[in-house]
C-alpha positions as CSV (number, residue, x, y, z in Angstrom):
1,X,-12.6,16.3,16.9
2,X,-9.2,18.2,14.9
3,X,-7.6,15.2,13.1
4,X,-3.5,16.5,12.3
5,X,-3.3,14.8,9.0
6,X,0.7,15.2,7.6
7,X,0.6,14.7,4.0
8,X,-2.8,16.1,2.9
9,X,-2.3,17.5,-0.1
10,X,-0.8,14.1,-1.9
11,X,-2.5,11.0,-3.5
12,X,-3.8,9.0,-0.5
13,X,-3.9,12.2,1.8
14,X,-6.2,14.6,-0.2
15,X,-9.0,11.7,-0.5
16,X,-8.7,10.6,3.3
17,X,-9.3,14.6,4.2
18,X,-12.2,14.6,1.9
19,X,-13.7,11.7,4.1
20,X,-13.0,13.0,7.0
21,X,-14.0,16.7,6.1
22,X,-17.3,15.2,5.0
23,X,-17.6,13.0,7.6
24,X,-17.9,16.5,10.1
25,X,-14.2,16.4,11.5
26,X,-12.0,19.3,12.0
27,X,-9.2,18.6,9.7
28,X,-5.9,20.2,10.2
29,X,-3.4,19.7,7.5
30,X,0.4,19.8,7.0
31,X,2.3,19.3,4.1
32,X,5.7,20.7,2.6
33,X,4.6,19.9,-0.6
34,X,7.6,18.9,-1.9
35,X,6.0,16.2,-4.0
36,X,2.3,17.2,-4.1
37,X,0.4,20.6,-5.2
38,X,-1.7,23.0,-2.7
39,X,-4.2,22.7,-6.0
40,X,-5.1,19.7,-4.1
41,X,-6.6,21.3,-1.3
42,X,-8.6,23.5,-3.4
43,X,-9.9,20.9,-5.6
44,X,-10.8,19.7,-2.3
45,X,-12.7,22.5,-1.3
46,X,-14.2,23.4,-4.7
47,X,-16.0,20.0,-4.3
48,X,-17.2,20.7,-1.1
49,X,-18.2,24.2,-1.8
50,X,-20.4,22.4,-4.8
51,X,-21.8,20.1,-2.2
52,X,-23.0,23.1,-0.2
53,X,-20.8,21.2,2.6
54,X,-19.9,23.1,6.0
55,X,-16.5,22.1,6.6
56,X,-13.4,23.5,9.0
57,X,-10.1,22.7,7.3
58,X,-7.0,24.7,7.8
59,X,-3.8,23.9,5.7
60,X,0.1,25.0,7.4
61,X,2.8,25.1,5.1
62,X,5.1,22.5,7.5
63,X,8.3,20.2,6.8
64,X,7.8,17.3,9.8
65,X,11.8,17.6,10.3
66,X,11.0,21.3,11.9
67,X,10.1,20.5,15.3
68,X,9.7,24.0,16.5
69,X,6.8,24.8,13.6
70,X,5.2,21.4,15.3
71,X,5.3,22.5,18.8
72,X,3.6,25.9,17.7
73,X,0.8,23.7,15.5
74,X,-0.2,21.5,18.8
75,X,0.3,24.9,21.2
76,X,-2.1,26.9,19.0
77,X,-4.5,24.5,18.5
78,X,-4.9,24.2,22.5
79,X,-5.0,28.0,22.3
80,X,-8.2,28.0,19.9
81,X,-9.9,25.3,22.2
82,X,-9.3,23.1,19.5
83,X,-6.7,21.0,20.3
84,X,-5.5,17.7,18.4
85,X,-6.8,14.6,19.5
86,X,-5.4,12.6,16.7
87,X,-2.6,12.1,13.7
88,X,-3.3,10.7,10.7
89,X,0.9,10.3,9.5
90,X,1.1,10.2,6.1
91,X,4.2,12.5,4.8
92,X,7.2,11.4,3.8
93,X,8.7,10.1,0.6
94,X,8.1,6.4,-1.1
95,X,9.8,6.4,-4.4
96,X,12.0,3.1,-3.6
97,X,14.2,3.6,-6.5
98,X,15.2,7.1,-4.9
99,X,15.4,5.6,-1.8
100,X,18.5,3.4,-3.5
101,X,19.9,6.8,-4.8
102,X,19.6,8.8,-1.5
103,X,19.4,7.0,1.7
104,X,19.7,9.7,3.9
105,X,17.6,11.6,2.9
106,X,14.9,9.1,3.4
107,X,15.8,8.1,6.9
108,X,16.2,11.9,7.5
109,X,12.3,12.4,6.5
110,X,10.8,9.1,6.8
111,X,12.4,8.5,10.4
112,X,13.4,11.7,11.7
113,X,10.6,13.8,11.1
114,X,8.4,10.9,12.5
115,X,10.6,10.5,15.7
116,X,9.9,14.4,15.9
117,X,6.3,13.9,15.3
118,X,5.7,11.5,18.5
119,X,8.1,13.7,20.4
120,X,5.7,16.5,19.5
121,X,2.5,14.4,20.3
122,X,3.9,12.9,23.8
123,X,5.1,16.8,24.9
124,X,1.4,17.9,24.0
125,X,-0.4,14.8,25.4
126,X,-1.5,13.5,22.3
127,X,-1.4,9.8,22.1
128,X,-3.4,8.9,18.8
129,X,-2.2,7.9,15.6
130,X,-3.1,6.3,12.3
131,X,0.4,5.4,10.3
132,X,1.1,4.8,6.7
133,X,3.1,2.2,6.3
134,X,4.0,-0.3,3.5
135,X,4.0,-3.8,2.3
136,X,7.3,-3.0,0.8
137,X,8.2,-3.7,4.6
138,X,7.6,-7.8,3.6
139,X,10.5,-7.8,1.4
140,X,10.8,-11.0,-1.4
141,X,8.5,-14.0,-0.5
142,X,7.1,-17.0,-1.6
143,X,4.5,-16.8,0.9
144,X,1.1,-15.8,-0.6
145,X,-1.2,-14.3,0.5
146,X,0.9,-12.1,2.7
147,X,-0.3,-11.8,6.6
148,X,0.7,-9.4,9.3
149,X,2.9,-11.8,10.9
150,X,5.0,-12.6,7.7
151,X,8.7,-12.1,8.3
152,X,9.8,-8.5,8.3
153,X,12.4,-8.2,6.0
154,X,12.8,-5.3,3.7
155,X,15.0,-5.0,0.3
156,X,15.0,-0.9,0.0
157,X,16.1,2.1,2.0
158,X,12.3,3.0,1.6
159,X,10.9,0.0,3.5
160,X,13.6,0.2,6.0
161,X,12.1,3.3,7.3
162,X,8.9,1.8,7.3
163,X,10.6,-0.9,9.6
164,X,12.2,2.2,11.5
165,X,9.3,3.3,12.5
166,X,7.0,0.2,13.2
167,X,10.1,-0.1,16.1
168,X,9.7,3.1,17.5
169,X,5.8,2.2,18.0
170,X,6.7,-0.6,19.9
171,X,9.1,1.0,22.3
172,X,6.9,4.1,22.3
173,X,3.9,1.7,23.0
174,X,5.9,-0.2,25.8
175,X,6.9,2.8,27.5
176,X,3.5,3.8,28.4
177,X,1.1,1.1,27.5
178,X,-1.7,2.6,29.3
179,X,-2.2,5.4,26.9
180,X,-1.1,5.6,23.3
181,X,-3.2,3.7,20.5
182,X,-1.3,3.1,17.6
183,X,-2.7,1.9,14.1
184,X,0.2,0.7,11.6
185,X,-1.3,0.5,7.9
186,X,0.6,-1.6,5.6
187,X,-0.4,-0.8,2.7
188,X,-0.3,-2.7,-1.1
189,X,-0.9,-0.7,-4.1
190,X,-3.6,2.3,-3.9
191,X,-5.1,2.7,-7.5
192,X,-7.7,5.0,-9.1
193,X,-9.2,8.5,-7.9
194,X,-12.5,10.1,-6.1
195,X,-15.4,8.7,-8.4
196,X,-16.0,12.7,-9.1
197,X,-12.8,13.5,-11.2
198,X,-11.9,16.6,-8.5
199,X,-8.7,14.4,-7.0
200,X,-6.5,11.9,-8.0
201,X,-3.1,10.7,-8.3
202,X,-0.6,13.5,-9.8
203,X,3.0,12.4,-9.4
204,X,6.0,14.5,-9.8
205,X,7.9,13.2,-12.9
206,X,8.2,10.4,-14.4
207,X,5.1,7.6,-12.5
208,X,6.9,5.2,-10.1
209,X,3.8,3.6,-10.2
210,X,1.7,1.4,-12.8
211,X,-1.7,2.8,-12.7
212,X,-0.5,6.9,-13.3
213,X,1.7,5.4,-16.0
214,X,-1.1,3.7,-17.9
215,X,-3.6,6.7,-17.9
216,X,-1.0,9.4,-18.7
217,X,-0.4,6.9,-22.0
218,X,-4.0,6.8,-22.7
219,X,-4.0,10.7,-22.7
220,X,-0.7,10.6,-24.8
221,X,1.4,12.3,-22.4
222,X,3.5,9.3,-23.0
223,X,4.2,6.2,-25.9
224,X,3.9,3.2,-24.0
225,X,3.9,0.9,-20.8
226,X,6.7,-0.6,-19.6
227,X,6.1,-4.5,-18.4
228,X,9.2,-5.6,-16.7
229,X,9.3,-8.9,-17.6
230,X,7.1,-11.6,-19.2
231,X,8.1,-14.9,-17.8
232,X,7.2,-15.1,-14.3
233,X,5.7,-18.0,-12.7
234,X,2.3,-16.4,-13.4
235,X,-0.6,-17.5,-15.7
236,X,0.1,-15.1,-18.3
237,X,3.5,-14.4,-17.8
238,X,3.4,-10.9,-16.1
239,X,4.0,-9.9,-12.8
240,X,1.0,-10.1,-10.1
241,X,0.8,-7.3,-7.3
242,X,-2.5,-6.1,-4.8
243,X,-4.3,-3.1,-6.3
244,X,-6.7,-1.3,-3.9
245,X,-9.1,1.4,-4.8
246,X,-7.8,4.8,-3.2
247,X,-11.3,5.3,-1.6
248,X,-11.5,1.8,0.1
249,X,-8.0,2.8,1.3
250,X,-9.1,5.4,2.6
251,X,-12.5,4.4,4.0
252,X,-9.8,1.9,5.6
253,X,-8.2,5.1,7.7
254,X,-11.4,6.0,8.9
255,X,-12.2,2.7,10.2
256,X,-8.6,2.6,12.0
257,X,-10.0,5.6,13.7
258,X,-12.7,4.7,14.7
259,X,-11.4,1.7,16.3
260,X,-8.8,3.7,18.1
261,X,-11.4,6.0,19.8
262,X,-13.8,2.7,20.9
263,X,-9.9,1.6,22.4
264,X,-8.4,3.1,25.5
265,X,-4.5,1.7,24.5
266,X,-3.7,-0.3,21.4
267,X,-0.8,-1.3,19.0
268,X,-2.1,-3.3,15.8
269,X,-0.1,-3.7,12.5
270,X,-2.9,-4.5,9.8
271,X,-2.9,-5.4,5.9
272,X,-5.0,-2.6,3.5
273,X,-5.3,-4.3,-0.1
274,X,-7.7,-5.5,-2.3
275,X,-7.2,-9.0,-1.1
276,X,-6.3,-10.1,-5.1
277,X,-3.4,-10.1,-7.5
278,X,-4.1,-8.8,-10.7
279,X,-1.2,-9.3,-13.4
280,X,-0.3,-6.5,-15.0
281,X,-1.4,-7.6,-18.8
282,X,-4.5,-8.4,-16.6
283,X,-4.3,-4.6,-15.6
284,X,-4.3,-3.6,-19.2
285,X,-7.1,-5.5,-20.6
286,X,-9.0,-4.3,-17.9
287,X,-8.8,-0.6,-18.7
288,X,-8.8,-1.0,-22.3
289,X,-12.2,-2.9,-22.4
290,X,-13.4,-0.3,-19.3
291,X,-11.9,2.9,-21.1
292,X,-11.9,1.7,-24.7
293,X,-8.5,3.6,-24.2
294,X,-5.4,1.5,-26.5
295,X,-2.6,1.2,-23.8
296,X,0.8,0.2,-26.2
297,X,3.3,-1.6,-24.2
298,X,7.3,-2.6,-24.1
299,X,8.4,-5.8,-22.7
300,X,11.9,-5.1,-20.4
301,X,14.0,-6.9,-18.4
302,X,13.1,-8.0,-14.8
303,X,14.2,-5.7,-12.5
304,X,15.8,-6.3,-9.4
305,X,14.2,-6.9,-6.3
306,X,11.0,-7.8,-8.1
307,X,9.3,-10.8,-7.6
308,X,6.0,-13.0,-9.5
309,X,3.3,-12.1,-6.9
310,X,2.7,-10.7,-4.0
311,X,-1.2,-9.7,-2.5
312,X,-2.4,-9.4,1.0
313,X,-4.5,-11.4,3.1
314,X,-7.0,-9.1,4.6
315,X,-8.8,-11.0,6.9
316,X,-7.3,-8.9,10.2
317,X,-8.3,-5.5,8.3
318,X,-12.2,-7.2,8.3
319,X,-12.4,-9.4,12.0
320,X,-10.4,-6.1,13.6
321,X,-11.6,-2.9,11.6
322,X,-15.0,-4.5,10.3
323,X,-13.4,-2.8,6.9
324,X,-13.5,-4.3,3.5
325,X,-12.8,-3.3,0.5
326,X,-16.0,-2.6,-2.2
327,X,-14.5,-1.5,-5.2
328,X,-13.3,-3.5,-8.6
329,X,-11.0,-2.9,-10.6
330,X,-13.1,-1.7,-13.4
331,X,-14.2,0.8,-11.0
332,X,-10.7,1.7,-10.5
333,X,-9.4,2.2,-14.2
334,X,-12.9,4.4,-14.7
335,X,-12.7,6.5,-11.9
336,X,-8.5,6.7,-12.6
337,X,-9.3,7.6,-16.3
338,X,-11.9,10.1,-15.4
339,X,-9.6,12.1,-13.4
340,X,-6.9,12.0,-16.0
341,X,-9.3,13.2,-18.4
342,X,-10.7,16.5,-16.7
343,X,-7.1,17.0,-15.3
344,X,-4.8,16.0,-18.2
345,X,-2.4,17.7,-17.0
346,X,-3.1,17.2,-13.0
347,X,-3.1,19.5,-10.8
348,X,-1.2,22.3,-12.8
């Protein structure tokens, strides 16, 4: 089976193709790689060249707001006998403070190129796809653990595309019920990197995230953590947010495809996320003791929008997926260090 997966050479992307790749599909990637490296596909390949691994992956330089490159991807593929059966939609951009900074362009990427995406897919008859969403969708809540049928309400530009496009799968769904199957992944905060040290997380600038931060200050690439605030209703003070291991993440993708070929039409919306709040002086402990790394830290200000915890309750991902996550979060500061260590500087 060719999976199209858009967004292959990022973070989450590059370790769901090594799954699938090893798992014998025929993977198809697209990527503009405006915030990701092509290094990641060779990384990707060098590790499968080591395994001695057959593999059929293919990599198109493509921007998912050029609907005429798309058309040609899906045409060609039919041409080869090979056509796509399934998407796995994971490009776009998630930086929320950016998001507050340049709308448009978000709702340009995030919801246009998607809307040209299922144009794309219902021109060539292809009505399968597995969607990165977000939990940023969920907006500020008391409610904890966070299900699936929490209220929708997002605070960012970010998560409003993310809202965007969960609507066009319902109308798109409704319109022809009979045949597309639709998998919505909300996801909570993907952590760590491939227990091998040949992938991992390699943002563009300055981390947006926790985890990068703390490893590129255990390598010295920079002084100190950032805690943004240290008074929250928490037990130690710190904030308390879902960290998943990338590879449960991205066993979870595999899962949602699997349950979409055992399904002739579907539309599910389902949590991926440890299932636990871990506080971020919780988060630093962890990989200190794990790593024997020092991680120096700077208490700021809250920032806006934030809130004292937020974690998922995963029990739809389990009963409807039969996914769980097997990872701890030990294993995800080692295998997160060990990548930062044999790439200190990442993919460049």
């Amino acid at each position: 089976m060719r999976v199209l997966l858009t967004g292959g050479s990022g973070f989450i992307g590059s370790h769901i193709a090594l799954l699938l790749l090893e798992k014998g599909y025929d993977v198809l990637i697209i990527d503009s790689f405006v915030n990701s490296s092509p290094n990641a596909i060779k990384a990707i390949k060098n590790y499968l060249d080591d395994k001695n691994l057959n593999y059929n992956l293919k990599t198109i330089n493509c921007d998912i707001r050029d609907k005429q490159l798309l058309g040609k991807i899906f045409i060609d593929s039919a041409k080869e006998f090979n056509p796509i059966q399934t998407v796995i939609h994971l490009a776009g951009l998630k930086s929320v403070s950016e998001s507050f900074i340049n709308p448009l362009l978000y709702w340009d990427v995030n919801v246009c190129g998607t809307e040209n995406l299922l144009a794309t897919m219902n021109e060539n008859e292809c009505y399968s796809i597995v969607f990165s969403s977000s939990a940023t969708i969920y907006g500020l809540t008391d409610s904890i653990p966070i299900t699936e049928d929490h209220k929708i309400s997002p605070i960012n530009p970010y998560g409003k595309t993310k809202v965007a496009i969960e609507n066009m799968f319902y109308d798109l769904y409704r319109s022809n019920i009979s045949s597309w199957k639709i998998c919505s992944l909300r996801y909570f905060n993907p952590a760590g990197a491939h227990p091998s040290g040949f992938i991992g997380e390699d943002p563009v600038g300055i981390p947006n995230n926790l985890f990068p931060y703390i490893t590129q200050v255990a390598s010295g690439r920079r002084k100190f953590v950032n805690v943004f605030g240290d008074d929250w209703e928490t037990n130690d003070g710190s904030g308390v947010r879902d960290y998943i291991h990338i590879m449960d993440l991205s066993e979870g993708h595999i899962r949602a495809l699997d349950f979409l070929c055992s399904n002739k039409s579907c539309l599910e919306f389902v949590n991926l996320g440890s299932g636990k709040g871990y506080s971020v002086f919780q988060i630093i402990s962890q990989f200190e003791q794990s790593t024997g790394s020092q991680i120096p830290f700077s208490i700021q200000s809250r920032r806006d929008g934030d809130l004292a915890k937020s974690y998922a309750d995963i029990s739809k991902a389990k009963n409807l997926l039969g996914w769980a996550p097997k990872r701890s979060l030990e294993q995800i500061c080692l295998d997160g260090w060990k990548w930062q260590r044999k790439n200190p500087n990442g993919y460049t």
